[in-house]
VOBA-1610 file (N, C-alpha, C; in pm, whole numbers, padded with zeros to 5 digits, always signed):
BEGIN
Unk+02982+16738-09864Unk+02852+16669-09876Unk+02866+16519-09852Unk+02986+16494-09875Unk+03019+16312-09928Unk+03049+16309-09726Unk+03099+16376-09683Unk+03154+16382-09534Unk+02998+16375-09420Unk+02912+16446-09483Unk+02817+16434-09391Unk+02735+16324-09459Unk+02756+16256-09567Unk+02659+16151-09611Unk+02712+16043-09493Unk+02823+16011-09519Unk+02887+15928-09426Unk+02858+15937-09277Unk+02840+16081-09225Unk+02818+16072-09086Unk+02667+16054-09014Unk+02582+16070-09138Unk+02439+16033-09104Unk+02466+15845-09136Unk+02522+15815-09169Unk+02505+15669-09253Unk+02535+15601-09126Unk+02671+15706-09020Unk+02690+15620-08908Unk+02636+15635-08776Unk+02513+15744-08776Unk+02414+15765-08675Unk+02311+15652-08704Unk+02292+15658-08836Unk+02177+15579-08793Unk+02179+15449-08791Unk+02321+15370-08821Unk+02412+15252-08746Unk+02378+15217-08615Unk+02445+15319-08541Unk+02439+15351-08405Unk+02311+15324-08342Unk+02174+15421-08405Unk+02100+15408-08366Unk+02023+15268-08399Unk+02062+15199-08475Unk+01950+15068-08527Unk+02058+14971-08424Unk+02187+15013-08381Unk+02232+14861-08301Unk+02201+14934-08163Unk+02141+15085-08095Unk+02140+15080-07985Unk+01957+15012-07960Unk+01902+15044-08055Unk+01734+15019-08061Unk+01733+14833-08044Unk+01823+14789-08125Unk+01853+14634-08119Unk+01883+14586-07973Unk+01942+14697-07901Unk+02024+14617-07818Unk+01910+14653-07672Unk+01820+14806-07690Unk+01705+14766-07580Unk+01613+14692-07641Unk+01600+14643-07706Unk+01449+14591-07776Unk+01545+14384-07688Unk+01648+14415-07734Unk+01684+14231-07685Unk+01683+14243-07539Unk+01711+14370-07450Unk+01720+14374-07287Unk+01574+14391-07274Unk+01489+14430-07317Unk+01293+14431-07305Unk+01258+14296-07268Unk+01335+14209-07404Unk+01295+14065-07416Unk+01333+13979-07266Unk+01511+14020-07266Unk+01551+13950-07179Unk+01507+14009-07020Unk+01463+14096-06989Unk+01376+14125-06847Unk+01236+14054-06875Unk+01141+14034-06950Unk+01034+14018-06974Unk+01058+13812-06958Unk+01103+13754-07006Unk+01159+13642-07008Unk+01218+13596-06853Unk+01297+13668-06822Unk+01345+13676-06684Unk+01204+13652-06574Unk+01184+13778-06611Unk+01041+13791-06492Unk+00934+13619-06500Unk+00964+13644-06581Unk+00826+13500-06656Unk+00886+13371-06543Unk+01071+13421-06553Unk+01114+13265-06511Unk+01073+13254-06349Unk+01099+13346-06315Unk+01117+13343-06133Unk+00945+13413-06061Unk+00881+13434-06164Unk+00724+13456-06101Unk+00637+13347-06025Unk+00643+13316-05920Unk+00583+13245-05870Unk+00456+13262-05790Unk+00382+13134-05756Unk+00237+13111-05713Unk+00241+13205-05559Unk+00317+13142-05501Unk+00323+13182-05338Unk+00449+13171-05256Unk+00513+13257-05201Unk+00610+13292-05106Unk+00574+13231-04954Unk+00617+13081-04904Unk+00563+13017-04812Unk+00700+13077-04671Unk+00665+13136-04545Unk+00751+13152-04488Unk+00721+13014-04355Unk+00861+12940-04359Unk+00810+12811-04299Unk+00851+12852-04126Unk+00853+12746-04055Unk+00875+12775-03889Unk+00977+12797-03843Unk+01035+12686-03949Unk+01233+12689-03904Unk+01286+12813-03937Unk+01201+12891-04016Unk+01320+12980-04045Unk+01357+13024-04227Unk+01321+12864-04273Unk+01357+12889-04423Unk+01219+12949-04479Unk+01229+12979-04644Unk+01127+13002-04701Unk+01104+12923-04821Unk+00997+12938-04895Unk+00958+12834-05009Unk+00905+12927-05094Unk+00967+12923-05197Unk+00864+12947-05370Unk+00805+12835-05415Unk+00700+12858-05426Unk+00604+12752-05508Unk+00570+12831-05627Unk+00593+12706-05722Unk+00528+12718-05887Unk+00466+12613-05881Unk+00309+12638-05895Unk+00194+12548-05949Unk+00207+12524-06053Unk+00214+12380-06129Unk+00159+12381-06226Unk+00048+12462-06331Unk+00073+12417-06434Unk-00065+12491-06495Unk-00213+12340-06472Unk-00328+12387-06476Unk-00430+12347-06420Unk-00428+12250-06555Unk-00426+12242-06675Unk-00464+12159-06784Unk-00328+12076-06797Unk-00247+12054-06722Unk-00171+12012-06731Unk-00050+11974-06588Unk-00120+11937-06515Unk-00090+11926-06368Unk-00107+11711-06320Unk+00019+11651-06330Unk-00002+11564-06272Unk+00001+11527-06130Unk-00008+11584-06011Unk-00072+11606-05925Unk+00046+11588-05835Unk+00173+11542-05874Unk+00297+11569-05802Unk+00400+11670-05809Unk+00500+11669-05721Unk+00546+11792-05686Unk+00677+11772-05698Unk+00794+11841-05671Unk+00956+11873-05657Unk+01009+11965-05567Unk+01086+11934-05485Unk+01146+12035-05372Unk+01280+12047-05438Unk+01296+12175-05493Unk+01472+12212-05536Unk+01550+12250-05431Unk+01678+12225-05460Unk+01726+12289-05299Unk+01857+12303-05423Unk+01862+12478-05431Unk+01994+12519-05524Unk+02125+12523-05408Unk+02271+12499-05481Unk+02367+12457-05420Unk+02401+12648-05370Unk+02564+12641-05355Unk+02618+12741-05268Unk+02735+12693-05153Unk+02767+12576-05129Unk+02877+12512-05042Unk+02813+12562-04872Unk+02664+12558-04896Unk+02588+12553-04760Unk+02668+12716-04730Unk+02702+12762-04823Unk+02699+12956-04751Unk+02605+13026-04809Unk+02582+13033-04925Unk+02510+13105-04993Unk+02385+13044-05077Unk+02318+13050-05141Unk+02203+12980-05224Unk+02203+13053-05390Unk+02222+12938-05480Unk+02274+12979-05630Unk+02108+12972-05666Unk+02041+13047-05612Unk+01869+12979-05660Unk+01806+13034-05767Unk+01894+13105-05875Unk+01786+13123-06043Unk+01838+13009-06092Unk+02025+12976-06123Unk+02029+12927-06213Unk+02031+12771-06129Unk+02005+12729-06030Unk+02029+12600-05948Unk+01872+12606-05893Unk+01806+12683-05924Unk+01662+12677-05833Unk+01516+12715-05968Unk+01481+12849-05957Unk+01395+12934-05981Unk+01395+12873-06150Unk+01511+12882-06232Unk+01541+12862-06353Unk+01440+12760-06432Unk+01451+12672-06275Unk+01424+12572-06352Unk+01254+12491-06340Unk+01179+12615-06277Unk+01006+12581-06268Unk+00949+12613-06429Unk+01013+12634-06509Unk+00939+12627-06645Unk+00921+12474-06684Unk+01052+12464-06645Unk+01061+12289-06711Unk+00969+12207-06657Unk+01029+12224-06516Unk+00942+12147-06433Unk+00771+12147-06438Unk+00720+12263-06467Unk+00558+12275-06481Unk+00511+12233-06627Unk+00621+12214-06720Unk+00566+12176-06883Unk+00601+12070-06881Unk+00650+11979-06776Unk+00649+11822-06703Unk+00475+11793-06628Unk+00454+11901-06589Unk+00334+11872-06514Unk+00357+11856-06362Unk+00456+11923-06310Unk+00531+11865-06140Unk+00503+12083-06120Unk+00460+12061-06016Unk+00454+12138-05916Unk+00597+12164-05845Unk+00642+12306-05839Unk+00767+12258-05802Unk+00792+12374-05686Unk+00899+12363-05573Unk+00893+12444-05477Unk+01062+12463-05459Unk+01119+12589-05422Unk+01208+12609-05452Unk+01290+12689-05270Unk+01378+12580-05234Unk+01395+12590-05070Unk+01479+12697-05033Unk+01433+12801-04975Unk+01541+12874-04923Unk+01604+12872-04796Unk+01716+12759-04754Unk+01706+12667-04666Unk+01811+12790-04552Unk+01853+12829-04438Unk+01956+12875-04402Unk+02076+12845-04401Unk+02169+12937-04433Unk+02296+12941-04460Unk+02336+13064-04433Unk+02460+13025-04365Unk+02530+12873-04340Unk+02419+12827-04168Unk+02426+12689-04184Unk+02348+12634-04116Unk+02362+12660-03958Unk+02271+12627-03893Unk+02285+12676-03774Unk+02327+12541-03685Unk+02308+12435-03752Unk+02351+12297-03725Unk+02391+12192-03799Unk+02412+12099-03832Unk+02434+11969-03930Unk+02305+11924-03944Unk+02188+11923-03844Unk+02071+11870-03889Unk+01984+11967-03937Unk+01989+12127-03941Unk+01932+12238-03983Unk+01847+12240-04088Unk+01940+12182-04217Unk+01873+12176-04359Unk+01803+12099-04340Unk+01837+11932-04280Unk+01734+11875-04331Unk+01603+11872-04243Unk+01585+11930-04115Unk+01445+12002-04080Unk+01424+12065-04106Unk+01443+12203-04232Unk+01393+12265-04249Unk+01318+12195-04416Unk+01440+12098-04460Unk+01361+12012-04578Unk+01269+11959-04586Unk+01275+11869-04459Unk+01110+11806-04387Unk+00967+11872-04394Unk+00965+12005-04308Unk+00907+12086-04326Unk+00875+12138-04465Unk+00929+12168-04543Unk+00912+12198-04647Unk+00808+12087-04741Unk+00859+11951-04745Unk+00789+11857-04795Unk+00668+11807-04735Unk+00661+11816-04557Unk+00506+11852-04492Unk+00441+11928-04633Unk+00455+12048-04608Unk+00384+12162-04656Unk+00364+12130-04833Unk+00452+12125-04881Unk+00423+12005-05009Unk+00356+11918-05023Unk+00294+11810-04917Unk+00219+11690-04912Unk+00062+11741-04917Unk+00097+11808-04847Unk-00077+11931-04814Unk-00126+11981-04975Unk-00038+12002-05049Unk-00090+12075-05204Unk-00082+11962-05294Unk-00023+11853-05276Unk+00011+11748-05363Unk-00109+11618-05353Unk-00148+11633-05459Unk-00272+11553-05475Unk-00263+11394-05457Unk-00135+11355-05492Unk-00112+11225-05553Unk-00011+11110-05428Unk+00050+11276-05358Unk+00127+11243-05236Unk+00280+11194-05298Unk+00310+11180-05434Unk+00409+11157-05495Unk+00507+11296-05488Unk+00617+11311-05388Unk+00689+11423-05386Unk+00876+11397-05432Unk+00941+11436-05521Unk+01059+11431-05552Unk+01155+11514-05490Unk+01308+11479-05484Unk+01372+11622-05479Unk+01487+11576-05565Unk+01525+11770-05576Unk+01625+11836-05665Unk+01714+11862-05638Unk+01849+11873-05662Unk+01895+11914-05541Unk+02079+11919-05653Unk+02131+12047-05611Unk+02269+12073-05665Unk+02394+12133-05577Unk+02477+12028-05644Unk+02636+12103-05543Unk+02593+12057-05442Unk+02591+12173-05378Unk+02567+12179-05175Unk+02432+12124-05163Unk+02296+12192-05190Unk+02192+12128-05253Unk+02169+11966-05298Unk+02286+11952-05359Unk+02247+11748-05386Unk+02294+11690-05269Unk+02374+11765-05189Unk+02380+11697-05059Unk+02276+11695-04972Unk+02232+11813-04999Unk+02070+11810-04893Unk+02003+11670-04988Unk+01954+11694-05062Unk+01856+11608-05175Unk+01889+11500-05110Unk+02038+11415-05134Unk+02045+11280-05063Unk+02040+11282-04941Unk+02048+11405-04845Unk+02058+11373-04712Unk+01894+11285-04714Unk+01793+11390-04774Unk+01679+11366-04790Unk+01632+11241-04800Unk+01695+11181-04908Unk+01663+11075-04970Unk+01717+10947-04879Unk+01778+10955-04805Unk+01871+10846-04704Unk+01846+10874-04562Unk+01817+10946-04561Unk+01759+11013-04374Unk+01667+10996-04345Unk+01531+10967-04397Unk+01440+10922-04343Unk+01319+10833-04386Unk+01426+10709-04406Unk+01355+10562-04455Unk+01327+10485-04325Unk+01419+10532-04187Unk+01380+10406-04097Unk+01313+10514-03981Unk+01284+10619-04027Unk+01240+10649-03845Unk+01068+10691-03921Unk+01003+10627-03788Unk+00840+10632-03839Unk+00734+10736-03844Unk+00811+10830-03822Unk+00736+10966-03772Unk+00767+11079-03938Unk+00884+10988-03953Unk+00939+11066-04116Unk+00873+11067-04211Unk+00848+10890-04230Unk+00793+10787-04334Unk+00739+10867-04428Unk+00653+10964-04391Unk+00555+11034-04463Unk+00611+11142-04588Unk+00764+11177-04510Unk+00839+11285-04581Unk+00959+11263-04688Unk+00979+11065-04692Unk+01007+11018-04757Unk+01042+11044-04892Unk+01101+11064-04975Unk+01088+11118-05096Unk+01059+10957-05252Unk+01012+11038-05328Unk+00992+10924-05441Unk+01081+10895-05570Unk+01223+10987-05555Unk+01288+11018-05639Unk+01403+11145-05577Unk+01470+11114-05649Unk+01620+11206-05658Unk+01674+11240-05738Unk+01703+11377-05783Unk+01763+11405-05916Unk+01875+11463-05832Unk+01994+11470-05905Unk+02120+11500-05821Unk+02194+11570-05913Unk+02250+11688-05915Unk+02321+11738-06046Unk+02495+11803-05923Unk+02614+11728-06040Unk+02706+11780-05945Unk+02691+11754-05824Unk+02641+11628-05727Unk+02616+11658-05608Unk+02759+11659-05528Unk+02768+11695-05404Unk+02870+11689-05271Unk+02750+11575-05191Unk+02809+11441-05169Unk+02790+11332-05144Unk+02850+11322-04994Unk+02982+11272-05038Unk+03048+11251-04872Unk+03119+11378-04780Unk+03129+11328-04702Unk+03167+11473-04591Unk+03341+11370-04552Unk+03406+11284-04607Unk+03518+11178-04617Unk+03594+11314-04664Unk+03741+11338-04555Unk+03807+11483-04620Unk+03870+11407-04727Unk+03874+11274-04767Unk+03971+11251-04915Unk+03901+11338-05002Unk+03733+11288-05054Unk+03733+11388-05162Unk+03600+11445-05156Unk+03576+11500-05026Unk+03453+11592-05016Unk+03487+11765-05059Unk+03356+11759-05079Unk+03399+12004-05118Unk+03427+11999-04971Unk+03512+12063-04918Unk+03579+12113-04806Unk+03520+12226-04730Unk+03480+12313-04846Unk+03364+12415-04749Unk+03259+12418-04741Unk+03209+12332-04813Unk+03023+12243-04797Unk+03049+12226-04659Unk+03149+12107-04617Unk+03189+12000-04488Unk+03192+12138-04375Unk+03281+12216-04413Unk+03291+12333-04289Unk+03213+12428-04242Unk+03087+12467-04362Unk+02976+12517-04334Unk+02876+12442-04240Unk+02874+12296-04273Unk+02721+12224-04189Unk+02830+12125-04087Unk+02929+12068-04111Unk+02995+12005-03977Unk+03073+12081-03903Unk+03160+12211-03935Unk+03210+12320-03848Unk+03343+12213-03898Unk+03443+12290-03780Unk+03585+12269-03828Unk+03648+12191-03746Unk+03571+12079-03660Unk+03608+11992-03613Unk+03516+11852-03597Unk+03443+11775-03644Unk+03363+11679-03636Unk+03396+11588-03592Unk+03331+11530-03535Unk+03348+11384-03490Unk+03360+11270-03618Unk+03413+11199-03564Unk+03364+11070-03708Unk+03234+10998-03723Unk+03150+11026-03621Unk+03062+10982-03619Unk+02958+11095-03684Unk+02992+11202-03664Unk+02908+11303-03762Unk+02960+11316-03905Unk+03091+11239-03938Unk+03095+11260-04057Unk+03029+11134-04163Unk+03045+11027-04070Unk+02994+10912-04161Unk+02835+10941-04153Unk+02810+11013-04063Unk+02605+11019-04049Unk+02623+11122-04198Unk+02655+11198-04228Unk+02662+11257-04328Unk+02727+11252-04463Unk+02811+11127-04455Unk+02847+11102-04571Unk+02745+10984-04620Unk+02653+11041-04742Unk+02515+10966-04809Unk+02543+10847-04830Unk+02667+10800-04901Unk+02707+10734-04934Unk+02709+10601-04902Unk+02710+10622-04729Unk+02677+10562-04667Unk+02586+10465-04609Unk+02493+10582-04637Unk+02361+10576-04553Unk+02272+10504-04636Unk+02270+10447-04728Unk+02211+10377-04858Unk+02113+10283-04830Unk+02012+10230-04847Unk+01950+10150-04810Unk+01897+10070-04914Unk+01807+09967-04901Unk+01692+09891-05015Unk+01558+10027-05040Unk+01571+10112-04902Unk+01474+10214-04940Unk+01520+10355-04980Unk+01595+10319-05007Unk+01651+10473-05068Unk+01571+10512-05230Unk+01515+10625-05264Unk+01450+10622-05385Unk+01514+10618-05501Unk+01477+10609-05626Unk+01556+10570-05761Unk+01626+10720-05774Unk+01733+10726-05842Unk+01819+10886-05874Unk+01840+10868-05995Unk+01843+11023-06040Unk+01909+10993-06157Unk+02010+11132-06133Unk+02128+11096-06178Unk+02280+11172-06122Unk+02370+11222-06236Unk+02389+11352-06216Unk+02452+11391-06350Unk+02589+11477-06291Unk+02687+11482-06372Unk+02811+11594-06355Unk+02913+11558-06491Unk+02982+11693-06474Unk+03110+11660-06602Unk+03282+11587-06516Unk+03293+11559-06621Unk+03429+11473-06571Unk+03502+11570-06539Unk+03505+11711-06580Unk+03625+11795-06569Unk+03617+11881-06455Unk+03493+11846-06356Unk+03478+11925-06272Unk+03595+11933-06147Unk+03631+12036-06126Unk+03747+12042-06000Unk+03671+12112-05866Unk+03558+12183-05843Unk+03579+12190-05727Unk+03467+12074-05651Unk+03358+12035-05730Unk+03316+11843-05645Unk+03374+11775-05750Unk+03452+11704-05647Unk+03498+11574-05735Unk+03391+11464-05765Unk+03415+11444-05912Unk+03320+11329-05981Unk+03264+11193-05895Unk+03391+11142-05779Unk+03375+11066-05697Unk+03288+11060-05607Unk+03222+11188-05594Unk+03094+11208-05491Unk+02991+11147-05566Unk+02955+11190-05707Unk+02863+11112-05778Unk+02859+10949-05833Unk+02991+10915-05857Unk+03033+10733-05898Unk+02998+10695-05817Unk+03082+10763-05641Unk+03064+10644-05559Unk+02902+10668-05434Unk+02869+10722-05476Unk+02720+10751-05481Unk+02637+10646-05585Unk+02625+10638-05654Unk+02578+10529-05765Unk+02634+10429-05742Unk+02715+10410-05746Unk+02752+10231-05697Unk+02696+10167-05569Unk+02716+10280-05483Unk+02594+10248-05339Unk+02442+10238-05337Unk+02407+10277-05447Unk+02288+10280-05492Unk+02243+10134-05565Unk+02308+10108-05645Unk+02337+09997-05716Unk+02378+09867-05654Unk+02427+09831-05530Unk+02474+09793-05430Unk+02299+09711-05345Unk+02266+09839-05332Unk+02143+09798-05271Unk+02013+09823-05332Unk+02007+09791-05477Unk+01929+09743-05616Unk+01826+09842-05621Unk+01930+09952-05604Unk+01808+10117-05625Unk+01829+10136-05794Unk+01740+10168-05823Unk+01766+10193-05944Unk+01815+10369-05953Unk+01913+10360-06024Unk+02023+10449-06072Unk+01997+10492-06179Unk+02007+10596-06281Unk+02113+10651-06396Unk+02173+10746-06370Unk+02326+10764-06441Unk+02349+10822-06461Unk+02398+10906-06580Unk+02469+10977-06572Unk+02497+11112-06718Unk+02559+11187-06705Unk+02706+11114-06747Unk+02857+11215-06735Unk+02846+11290-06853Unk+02905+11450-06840Unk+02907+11515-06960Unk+03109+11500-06970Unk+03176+11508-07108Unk+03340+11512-07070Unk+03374+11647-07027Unk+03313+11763-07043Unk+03334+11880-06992Unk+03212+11985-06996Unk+03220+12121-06910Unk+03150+12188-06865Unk+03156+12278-06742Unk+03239+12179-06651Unk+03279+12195-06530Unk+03171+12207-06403Unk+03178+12326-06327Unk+03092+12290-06215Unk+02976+12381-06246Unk+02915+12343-06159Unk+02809+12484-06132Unk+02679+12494-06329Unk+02664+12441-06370Unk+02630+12494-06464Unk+02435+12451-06476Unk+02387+12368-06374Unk+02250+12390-06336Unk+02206+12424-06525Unk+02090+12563-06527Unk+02010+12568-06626Unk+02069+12648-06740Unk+02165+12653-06719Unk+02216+12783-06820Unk+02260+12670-06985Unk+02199+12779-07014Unk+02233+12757-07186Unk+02343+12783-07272Unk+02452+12770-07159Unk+02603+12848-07195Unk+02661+12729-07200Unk+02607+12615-07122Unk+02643+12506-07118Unk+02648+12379-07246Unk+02712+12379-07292Unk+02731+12326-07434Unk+02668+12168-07433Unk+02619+12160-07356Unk+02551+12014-07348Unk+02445+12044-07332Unk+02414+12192-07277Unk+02246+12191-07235Unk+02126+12120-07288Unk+02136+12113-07425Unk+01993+12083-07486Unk+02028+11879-07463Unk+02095+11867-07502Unk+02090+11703-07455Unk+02081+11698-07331Unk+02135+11760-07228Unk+02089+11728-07108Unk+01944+11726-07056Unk+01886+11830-07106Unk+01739+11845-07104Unk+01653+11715-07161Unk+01682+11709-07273Unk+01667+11585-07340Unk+01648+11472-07271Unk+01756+11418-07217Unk+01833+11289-07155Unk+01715+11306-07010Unk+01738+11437-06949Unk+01624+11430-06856Unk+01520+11386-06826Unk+01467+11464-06944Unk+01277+11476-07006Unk+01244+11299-07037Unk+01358+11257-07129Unk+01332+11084-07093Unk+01314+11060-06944Unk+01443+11062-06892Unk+01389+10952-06742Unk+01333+10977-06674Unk+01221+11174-06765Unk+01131+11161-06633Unk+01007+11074-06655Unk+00983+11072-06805Unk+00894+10989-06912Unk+00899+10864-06807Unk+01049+10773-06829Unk+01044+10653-06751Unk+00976+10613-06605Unk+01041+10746-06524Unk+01036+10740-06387Unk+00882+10791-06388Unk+00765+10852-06422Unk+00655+10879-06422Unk+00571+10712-06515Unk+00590+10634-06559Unk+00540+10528-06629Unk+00546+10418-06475Unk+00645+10445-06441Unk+00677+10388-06277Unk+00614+10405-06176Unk+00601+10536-06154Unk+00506+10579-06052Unk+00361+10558-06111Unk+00366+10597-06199Unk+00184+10566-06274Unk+00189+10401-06204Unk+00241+10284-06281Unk+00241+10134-06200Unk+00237+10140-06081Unk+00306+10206-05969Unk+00255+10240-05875Unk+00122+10269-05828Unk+00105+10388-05837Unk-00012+10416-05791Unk-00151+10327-05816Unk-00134+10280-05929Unk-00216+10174-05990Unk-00262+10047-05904Unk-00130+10008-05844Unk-00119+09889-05747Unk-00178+09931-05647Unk-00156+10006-05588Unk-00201+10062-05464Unk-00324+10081-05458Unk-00412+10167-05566Unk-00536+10171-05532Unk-00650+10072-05590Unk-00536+09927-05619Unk-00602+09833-05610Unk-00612+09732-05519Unk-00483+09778-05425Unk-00479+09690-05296Unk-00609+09771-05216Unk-00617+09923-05230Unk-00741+09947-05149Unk-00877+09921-05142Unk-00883+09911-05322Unk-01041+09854-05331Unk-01057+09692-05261Unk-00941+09679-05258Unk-00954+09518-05193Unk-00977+09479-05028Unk-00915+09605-04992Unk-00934+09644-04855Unk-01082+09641-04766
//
């Protein structure tokens, strides 16, 4: 009797941690779905495609974000470097669009016409004309290509970006300390030097380059930290406004995940400079449509 008390005692164990354990996979598909549900599936000309997440309507400041998740230009990391991260972004009030750019590229200038395009098509939904980008790993290299590629040619002007968030980026295409298969995916396995300095951002820096704010851990080994320092100092150089936000460890790749032992301060630290960088653009816009009434 004492033998089968015991063996019902450990069925229904069994059964209360297997009921526990679909009732937490219900949650975690239901949660999931919520994250990556988006407004509209945009298929663009070049080739790439776009997720758009609208804001919510009571809470929509009338600008937008182009993510471009990393992958070393082979592949695209786009829940936890892309998709993950339109919750945040829409309880910011930013409209956010999420690039599914080709890879591996069909050229060195590939991504960033298909980025262009992308931010066209962004300007069209964006009320305010204020458009940012996102951009990780392989991805923050697009982001700065973005952000440094088209301040001087006049046909661009428009596609300009107003901001840069950079997480972990791959900066220079310099073989001292560039990701090596970012460089071999979009420059191939022999470049000129002249295609490598057009592509190393670092470079390309201007008085119009937009404000960034740049994050990675010190312990990262496969982009070296040096893509991001000496990225910011070039920035700083030519009186862009900068922050940055070293974590001491974490390593690479760690975008939205909550595994990441810094996550909630990072979020944090974020959600400020977007506070800042939106008090900025508000002064902005302000100026402007008082130079027009003057007009």
């Amino acid at each position: 009797m004492e033998m089968n008390s015991k063996k019902i005692k450990i069925i229904i164990t069994l059964l209360f941690v297997f009921l526990v354990s679909i009732i937490a996979l219900i949650i975690f598909i239901i949660a999931r779905n919520d994250e990556i549900k988006y407004s509209e599936l945009i298929k663009l000309t070049t080739g790439a495609s776009l997720k758009v997440y609208k804001s919510d309507d009571n809470n929509n400041n009338g600008r937008s974000i182009i993510v471009f998740p990393g992958g070393s230009y082979a592949k695209l990391a786009d829940k936890n470097e892309g998709t993950h991260w339109a919750p945040f972004l829409r309880d910011l009030g930013y409209t956010s669009a999420v690039l599914y750019y080709t890879v591996p590229p069909k050229a060195p200038d590939g991504p960033l016409k298909e980025a262009l395009e992308a931010m066209k098509y962004l300007r069209n939904i964006t009320t305010t004309g204020i458009i940012g980008v996102m951009g990780f790993s392989a991805g923050g290299h697009l982001a700065s290509t973005v952000a440094t590629h088209t301040h001087d040619k006049e046909e661009e002007e428009e596609e300009h970006p107003s901001f840069q968030i950079l997480f972990y980026p791959v900066i220079t295409m310099d073989a001292n300390y560039t990701h090596a298969r970012s460089r071999l995916n979009i420059l191939g396995s022999n470049p000129t030097n002249e295609l490598i300095n057009l592509y190393s951002n670092e470079k390309q820096v201007t008085t119009n380059t937009p404000p960034a704010y740049i994050t990675w851990t010190d312990d990262d080994t496969v982009v070296s930290p040096l893509n991001s320092i000496n990225y910011a100092d070039a920035l700083k150089k030519a009186d862009v406004p900068v922050y940055t936000k070293n974590f001491p460890k974490g390593e690479h790749g760690f975008g939205f995940s909550n595994k990441f032992e810094y996550h909630n301060e990072m979020i944090e630290d974020l959600t400020k400079w977007f506070e800042n960088m939106n008090k900025t653009l508000n002064e902005k816009e302000l100026l402007q449509e008082n130079k027009n009434k003057k007009k």
